[in-house]
N, C-alpha and C positions, 0 to 999 in steps of 0.2 A: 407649559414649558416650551421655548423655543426651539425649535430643532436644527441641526444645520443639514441632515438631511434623512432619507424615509428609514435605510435600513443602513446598519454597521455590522461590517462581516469581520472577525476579528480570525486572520489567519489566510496568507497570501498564497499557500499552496496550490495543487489542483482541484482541491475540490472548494474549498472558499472562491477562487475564480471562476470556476463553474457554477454555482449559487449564483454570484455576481453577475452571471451571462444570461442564468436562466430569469432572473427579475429582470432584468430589461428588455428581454425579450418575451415575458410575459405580460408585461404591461411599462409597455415605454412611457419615458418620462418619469420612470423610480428611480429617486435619486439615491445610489447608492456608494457609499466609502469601506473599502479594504484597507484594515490595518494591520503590516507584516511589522514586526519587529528587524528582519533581515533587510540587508541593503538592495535585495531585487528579489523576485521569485522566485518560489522552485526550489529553496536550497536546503531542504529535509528530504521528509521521505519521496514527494514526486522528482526531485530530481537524483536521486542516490537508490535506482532500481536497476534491475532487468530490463527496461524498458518494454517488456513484454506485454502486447494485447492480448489478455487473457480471453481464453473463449466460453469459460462458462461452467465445465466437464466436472471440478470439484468439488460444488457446492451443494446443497441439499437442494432438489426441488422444492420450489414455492417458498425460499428463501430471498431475504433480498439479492444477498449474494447474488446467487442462479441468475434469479430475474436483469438485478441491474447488470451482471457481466455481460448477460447474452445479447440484450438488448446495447447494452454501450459501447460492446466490438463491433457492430454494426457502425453506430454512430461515432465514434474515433474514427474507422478509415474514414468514415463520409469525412469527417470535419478536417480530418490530415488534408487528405484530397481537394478540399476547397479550398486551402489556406498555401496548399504548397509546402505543406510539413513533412520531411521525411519518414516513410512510414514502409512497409511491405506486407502483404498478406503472405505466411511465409508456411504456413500448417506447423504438427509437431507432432516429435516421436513421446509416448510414454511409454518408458522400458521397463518386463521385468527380467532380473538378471539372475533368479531362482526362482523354481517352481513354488515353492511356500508363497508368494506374492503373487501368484496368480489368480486367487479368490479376489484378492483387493483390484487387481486389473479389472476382473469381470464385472466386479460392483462398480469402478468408474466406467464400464460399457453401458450398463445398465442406467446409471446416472445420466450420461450424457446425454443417451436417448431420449432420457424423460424430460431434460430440459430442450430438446430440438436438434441437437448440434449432430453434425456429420460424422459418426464414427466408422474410422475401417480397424477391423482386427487383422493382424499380423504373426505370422510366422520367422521364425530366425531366419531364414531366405529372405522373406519381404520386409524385415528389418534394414537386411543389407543394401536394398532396392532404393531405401531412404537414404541410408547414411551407414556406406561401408564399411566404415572403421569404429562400430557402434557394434557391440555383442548383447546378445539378448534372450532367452527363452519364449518369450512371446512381446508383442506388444500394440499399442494402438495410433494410430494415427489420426490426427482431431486438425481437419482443415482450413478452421475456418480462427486460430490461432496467428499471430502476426508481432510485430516490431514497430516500435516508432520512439521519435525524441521527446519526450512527458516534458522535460522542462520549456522545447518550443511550443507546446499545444498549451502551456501555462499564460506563456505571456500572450501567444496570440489571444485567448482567451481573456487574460488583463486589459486588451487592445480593443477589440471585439466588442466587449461588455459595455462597452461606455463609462464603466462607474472610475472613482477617483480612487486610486491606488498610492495610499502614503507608504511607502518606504522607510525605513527605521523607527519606527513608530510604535514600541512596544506597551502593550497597556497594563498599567499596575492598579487601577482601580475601576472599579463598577459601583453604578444605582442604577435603583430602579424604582421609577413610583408607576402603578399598573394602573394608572390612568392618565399619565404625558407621557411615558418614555424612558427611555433608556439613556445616561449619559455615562461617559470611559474617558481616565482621564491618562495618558500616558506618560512615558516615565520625561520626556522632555517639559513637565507641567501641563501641555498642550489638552483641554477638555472640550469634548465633540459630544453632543447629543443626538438620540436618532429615535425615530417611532419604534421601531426592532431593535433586537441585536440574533446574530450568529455566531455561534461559535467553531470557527474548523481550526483550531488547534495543534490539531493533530497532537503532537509527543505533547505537549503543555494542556490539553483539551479540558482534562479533571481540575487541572489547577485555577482556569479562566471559570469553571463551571461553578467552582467554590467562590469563585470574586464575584461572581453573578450571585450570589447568596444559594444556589441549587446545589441537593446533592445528588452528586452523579453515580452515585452508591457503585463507584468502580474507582480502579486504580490505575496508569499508564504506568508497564512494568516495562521499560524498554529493552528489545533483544538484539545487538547489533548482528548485521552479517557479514559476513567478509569475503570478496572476491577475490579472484586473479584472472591474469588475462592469459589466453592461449596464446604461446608463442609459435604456436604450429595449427595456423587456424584453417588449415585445408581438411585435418582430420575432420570437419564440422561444416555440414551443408545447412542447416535450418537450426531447428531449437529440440532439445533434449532433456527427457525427465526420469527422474527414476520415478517407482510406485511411492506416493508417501503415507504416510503412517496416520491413519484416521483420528487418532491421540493427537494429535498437532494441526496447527495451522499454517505449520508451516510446508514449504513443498521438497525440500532435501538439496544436496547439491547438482545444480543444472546443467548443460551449456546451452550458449543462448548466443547466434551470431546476431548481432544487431545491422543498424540500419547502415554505418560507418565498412560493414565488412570483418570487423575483428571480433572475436570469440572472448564473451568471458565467462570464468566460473564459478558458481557458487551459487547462494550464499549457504553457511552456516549459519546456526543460528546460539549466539552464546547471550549470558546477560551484560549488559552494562553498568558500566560504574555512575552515569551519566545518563540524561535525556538524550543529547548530540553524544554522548559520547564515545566518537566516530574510529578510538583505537582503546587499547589498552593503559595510555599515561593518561587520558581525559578523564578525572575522577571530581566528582563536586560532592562533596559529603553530606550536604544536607539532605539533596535528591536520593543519595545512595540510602542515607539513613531514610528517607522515606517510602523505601522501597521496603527496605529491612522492616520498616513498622508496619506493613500493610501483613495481616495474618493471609491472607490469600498469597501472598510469594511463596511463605515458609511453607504451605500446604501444595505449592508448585513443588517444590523443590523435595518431598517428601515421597512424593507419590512417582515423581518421573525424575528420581536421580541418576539411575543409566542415562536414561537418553542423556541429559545434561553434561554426565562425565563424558559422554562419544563427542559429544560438539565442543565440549572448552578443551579436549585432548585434539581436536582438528585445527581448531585455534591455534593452539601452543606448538604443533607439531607440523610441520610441511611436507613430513612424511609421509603422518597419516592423513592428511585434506588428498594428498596424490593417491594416497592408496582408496580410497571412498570416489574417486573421480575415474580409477583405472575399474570399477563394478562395469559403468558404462563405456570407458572409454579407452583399453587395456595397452594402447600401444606409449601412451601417456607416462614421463617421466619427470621429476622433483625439477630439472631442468624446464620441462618444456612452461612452466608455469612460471608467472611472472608476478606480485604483489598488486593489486590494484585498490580500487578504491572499496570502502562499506558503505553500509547504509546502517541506519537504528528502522525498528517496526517499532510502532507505537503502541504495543499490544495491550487492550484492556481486561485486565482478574478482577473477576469477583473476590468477593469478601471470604466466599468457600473454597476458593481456590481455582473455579473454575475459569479456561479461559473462553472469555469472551470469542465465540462462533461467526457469527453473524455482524452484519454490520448495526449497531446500536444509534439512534436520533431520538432524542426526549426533548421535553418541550418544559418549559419554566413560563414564568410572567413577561409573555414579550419576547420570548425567547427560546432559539432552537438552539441545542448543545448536536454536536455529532461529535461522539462519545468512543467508536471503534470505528476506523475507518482504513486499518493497512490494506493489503492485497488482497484482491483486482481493484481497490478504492482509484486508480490512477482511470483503470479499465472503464468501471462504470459512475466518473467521476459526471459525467452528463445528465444522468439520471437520477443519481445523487441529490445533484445542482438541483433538478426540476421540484423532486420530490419537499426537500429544504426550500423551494421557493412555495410550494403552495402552499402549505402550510404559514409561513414568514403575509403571505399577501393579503391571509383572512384578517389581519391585525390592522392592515393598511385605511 
């Protein structure tokens, strides 16, 4: 079979860009095509974040996680820094604002250590030393934490890479014969073959996985978050976290001053009716209904239905999102907060219910799927890249 070129990365985000950088820079001259269905990059989960350079502190040692965080914070300032991408190393507060939460403190002290990272332990004084309008019981201080713009380190990285990046290009079909190749044919007719394929998906990753004929014995259960912006963003000198709850992956509501100066907060984390489905009216029913049919939801939603009702009651309520924001932040009023934009995680459940941990890369005929890749995926979107490129280059 003819090829038109070595590899097809199917998925224009940060870490399909990052793939795309790491093959050319592992061996120049791989001819490589990124196919986004969006009209430019960035416009899911890496450009709809925190923007926060994670440092590493929440993950299991000798997980990828751990590994690519710690290792990636490093290499995001390097590459902000070389490209001229706005970026800060700025540390961060992890608050607890009861003493019941202070076992989980000392388990991410202990965590940190064992991945590297710089931790100081804090007292409610040396809380206030960080960020005086921050109340606390105890809490930690993690250095080596920072800021930057994910959607500019996309494109420079689209830049960077050399490879050919089609825009609007969504693909609705896959073959494969596992001895020429891979061909995708997209939904304008347009059909590209290529030695490889990749798949970084993200929110769609299960569904590209299945058009690959692979099962990815997981499901993208999407959970949108919801921010707001501080209208009173002096109360907020760096970045702020509560303790979060070892059950989740996810991290609670934050404040986070970014690289611009302005304070946002959140997220929450509710379900969607949708993949994008980036508010409340966005509802697509088949996605929804295939959300419904994956028996891994209904056993979400079984076992951790508190939690769930506290996040769709912060959703619905702006009273209660102010009252969960005033734990860390008490001077904080319904006024001072202003609507701003979400994001969807692209969270992957098992069949048991369980949610996908770590970050997930499986391999097919030709093909690498990365299967879980939300947060710090933005973080150790570098290593990511490398990792998905050695693999992808043994085929070459």
């Amino acid at each position: 079979m003819a090829v038109d070129c070595d590899v097809l990365v199917i998925g224009g985000g940060i870490v399909g860009l990052s793939t795309a950088y790491a093959l050319t820079r592992a061996r120049p001259g791989t001819r490589v095509v990124v196919l986004e269905k969006e009209p430019g990059p960035a416009r899911h989960q890496t450009g709809r974040n925190s923007g926060v350079i994670h440092s590493g502190i929440y993950y299991r040692p000798g997980s990828l996680k751990a590994r690519y965080a710690v290792r990636g914070a490093a290499e995001m300032v390097k590459f902000c820094a070389e490209y001229g991408i706005p970026h800060a190393v700025t540390g961060k507060l992890i608050v607890a604002t009861e003493r019941a939460e202070l076992p989980r403190l000392h388990t991410l002290v202990q965590r940190g250590r064992e991945n590297g990272i710089p931790v100081r332990e804090l007292g409610p004084a040396q809380i206030g030393e960080y960020e005086p309008h921050v109340d606390g019981v105890a809490g930690i201080h993690v250095g080596t934490t920072g800021v930057c713009d994910f959607g500019a380190v996309a494109a420079q990285l689209a830049e960077a890479s050399g490879a050919e990046v089609r825009y609007g290009a969504e693909v609705v079909q896959i073959s494969r014969r596992p001895e020429l190749g891979v061909a995708v044919r997209t939904a304008d007719g347009t059909v590209l073959r290529g030695r490889a394929l990749v798949n970084c998906a993200g929110l769609h990753c299960d569904r590209v996985a299945r058009l690959a004929g692979d099962d990815p014995g997981m499901r993208i259960i999407p959970f949108r978050g919801e921010y707001f912006d501080l209208l009173r963003p002096d109360l907020v000198r760096g970045l702020v976290y509560p303790v979060p709850d070892p059950a989740f992956p996810f991290l609670g509501v934050h404040l986070t001053r970014g690289v611009d100066g302005s304070v946002h907060v959140g997220p929450n984390a509710v379900p969607a009716l949708a993949r994008e489905g980036y508010d409340w009216s966005v509802v697509r029913p088949r996605e929804a209904a295939g959300t419904l049919a994956w028996p891994g939801s209904w056993r979400i939603a079984r076992r951790h239905w508190r939690y769930g009702a506290g996040e769709l009651r912060r959703s619905l309520s702006k009273r209660a999102f102010t009252q969960a924001v005033r734990r860390l932040l008490p001077e904080v009023g319904e006024g001072d907060l202003r609507a701003a934009g979400s994001g969807v995680r692209a969270q992957a459940v098992l069949r048991d219910g369980g949610l996908v941990d770590d970050f997930l890369l499986r391999e097919g005929v030709r093909a690498v799927h990365v299967l879980n890749a939300p947060s710090p995926a933005a973080t150790a979107s570098l290593p990511i890249g490398r990792s998905v490129a050695r693999r992808v280059l043994g085929w070459l």
